[in-house]
Backbone as CSV, one residue per row, in Angstrom:
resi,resn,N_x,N_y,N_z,CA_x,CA_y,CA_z,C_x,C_y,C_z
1,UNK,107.718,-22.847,302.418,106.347,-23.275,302.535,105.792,-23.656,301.171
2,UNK,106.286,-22.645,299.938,105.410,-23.279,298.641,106.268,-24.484,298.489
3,UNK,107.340,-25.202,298.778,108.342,-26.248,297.957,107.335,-27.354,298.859
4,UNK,106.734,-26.915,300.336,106.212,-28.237,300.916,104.899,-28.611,300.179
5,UNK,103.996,-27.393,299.213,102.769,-27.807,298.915,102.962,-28.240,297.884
6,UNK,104.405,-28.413,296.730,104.722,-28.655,295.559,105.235,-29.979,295.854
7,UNK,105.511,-30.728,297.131,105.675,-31.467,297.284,104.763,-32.774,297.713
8,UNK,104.076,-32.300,298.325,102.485,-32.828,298.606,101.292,-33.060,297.686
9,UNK,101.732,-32.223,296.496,100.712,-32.684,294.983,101.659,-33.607,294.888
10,UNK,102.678,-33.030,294.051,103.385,-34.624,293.709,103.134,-35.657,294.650
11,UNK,103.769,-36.079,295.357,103.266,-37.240,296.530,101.424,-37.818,296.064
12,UNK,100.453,-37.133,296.117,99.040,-37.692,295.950,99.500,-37.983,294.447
13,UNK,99.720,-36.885,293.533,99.372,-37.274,292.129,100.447,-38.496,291.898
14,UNK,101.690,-39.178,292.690,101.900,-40.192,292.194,101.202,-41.567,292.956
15,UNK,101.155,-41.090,294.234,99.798,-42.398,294.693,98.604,-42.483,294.013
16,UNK,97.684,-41.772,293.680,96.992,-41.934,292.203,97.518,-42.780,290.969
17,UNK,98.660,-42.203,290.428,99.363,-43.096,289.698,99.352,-44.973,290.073
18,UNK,100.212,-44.740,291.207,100.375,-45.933,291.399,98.974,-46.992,291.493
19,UNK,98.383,-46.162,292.433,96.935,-47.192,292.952,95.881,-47.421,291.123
20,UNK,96.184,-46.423,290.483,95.682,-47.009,288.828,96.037,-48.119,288.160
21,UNK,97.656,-47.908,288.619,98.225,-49.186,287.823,98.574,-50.605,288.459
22,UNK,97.995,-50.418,289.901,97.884,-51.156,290.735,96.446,-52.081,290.476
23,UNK,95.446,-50.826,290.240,93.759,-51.476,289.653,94.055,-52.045,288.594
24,UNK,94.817,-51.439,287.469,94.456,-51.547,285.972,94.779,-52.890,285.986
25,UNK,95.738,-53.700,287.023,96.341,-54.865,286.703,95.506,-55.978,287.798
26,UNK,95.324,-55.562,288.108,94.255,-56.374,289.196,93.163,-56.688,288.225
27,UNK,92.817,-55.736,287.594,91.524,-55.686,286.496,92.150,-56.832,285.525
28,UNK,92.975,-56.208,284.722,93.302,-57.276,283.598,93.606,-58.937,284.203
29,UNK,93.767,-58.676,285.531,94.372,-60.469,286.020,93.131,-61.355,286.398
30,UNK,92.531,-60.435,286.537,90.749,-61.475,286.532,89.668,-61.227,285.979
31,UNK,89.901,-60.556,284.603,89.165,-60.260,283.416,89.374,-62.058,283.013
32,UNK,88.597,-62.481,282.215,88.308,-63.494,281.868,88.492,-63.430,279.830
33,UNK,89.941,-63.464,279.671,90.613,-63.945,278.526,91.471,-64.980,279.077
34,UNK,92.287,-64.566,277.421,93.184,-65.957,277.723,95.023,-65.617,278.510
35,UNK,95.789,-65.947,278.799,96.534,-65.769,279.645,97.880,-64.964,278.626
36,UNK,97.552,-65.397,277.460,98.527,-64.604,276.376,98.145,-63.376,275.746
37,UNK,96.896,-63.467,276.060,96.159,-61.900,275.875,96.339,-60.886,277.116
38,UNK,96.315,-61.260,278.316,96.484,-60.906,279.049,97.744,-60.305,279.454
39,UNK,98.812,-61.351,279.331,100.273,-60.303,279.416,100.492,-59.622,278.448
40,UNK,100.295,-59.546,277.399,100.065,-58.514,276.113,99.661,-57.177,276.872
41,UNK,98.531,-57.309,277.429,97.753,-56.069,278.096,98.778,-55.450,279.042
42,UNK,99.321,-56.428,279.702,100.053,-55.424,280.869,101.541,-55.252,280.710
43,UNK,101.971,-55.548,279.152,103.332,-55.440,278.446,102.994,-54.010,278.088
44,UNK,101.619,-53.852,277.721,101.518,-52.738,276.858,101.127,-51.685,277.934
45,UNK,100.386,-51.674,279.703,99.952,-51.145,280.244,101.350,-50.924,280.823
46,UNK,102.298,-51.509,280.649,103.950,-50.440,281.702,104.360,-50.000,280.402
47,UNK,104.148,-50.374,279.451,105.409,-49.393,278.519,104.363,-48.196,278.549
48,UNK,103.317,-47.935,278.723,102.791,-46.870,278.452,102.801,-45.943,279.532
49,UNK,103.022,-46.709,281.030,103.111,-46.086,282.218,105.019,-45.329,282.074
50,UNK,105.469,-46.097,281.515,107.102,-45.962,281.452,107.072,-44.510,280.836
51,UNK,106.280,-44.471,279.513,106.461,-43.477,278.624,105.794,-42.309,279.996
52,UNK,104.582,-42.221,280.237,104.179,-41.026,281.116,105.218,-40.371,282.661
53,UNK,105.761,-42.027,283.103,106.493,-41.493,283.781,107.999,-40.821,283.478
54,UNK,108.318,-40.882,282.687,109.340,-40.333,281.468,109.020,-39.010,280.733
55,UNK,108.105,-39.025,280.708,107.506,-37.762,280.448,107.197,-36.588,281.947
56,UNK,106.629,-37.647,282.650,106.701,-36.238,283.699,108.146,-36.074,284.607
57,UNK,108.654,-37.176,284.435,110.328,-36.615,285.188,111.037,-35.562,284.618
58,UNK,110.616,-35.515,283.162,111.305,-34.364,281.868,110.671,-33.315,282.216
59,UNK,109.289,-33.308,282.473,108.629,-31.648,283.009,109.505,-31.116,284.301
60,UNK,109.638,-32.491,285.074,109.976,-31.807,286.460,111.049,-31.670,286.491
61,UNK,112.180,-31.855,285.515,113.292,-31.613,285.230,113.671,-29.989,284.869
62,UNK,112.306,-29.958,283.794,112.349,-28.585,283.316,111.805,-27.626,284.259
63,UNK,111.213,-27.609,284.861,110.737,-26.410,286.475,111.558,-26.788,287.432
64,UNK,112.374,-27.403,287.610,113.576,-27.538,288.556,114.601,-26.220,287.890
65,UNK,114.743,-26.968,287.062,115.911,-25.756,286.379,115.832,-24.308,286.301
């Protein structure tokens, strides 16, 4: 029973995730710059998502164990 409620945060806290970086890019694609500024933004908005999700696979690596 606790592995199903440890499973059910995860699950929301990565749909959260996703639906952010789902906005954040919706946001930057009809913000009104220029189109080279713009992929800049969302070069820099996945490497930064890359790094967090890299980071929390390493936590959940470490409470697995």
């Amino acid at each position: 029973m606790f592995h199903e409620d440890d499973n059910k945060t995860g699950t929301v806290l990565i749909s959260f995730l996703i639906g952010g970086i789902v906005g954040a890019g919706v946001a930057l694609l009809l913000a009104p710059q220029s189109g080279k500024k713009t992929r800049r933004q969302i070069l820099d908005a996945a490497d930064d998502v890359r790094e967090h999700a890299s980071d929390y696979a390493k936590r959940l690596k470490e409470k697995i164990s």
